[in-house]
Each structure stands twice: as structure tokens, then as C-alpha cells.
N, C-alpha and C positions, 0 to 999 in steps of 0.2 A: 297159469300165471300166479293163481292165490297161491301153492306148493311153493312156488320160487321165493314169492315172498314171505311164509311162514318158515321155510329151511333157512334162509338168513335173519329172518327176527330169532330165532333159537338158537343158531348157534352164534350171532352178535349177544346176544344174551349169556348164553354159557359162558364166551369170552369174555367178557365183560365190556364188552366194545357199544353194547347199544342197552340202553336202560326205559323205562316207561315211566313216563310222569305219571299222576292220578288221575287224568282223564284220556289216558290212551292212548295217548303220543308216543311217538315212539324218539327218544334222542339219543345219538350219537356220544361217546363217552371223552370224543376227542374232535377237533375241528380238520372240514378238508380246507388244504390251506391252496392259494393259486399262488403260481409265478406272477413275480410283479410283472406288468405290462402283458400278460397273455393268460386270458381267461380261458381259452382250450385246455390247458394242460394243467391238470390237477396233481399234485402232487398223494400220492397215495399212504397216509398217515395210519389210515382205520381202512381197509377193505372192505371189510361187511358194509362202512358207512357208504364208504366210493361206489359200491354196486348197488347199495338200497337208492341211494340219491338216483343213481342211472337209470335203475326198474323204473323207481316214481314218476323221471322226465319222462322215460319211453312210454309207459304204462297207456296212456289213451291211443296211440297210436297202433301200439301194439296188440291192444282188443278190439282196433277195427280189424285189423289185419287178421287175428286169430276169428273172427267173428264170416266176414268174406270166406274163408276157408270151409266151413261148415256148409 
């Protein structure tokens, strides 16, 4: 899981699509924007930002899951 999310902070970084404030934040160099009236369906502006955002939601669920497996 840390790989996935260090293969998209570098190359959101090489793109120029995701930058780091001074204490390690990481931000998006553009906004994901929603359709009015439907918050499902994001509009894909920045991808690197669209799939970090998705890692981060999934991210606890998904180290129970990789965790059970073990």
C-alpha cells in the first residue's frame, strides 16, 4: 500500500499535479470538482489527485483487508 502511495506522490510531483506544503502535506495542484446535484461522480481534473483522494478513503479498510490476509 505505502509503494502505491509513494509511486503517485512522485510522479503527481514530477507532473506537477501535487505539491507539499512545509509540514508534509501533500496538495493537489488543481481541484476535483463534482457534478452539481451528484456527489458520486467526480469529474477527473488531476488523476494522480482522483486516485490519491480514493487510496486515502479506501486506505483503512483496505489494511484491514490486506492485514486478514496474512
Amino acid at each position: 500500500m505505502e509503494e502505491t502511495f509513494q509511486h503517485i506522490l512522485n510522479k503527481g510531483l514530477e507532473n506537477k499535479l501535487l505539491k507539499l506544503d512545509g509540514n508534509g502535506e501533500i496538495l493537489g495542484t488543481e481541484k476535483l470538482l463534482y457534478r452539481d446535484g451528484d456527489m458520486r461522480n467526480l469529474r477527473k481534473k488531476n488523476e494522480f489527485l482522483y486516485h490519491a483522494n480514493q487510496l486515502t478513503y479506501h486506505k483503512p479498510e483496505l489494511d484491514k483487508i490486506f492485514l486478514s490476509l496474512t
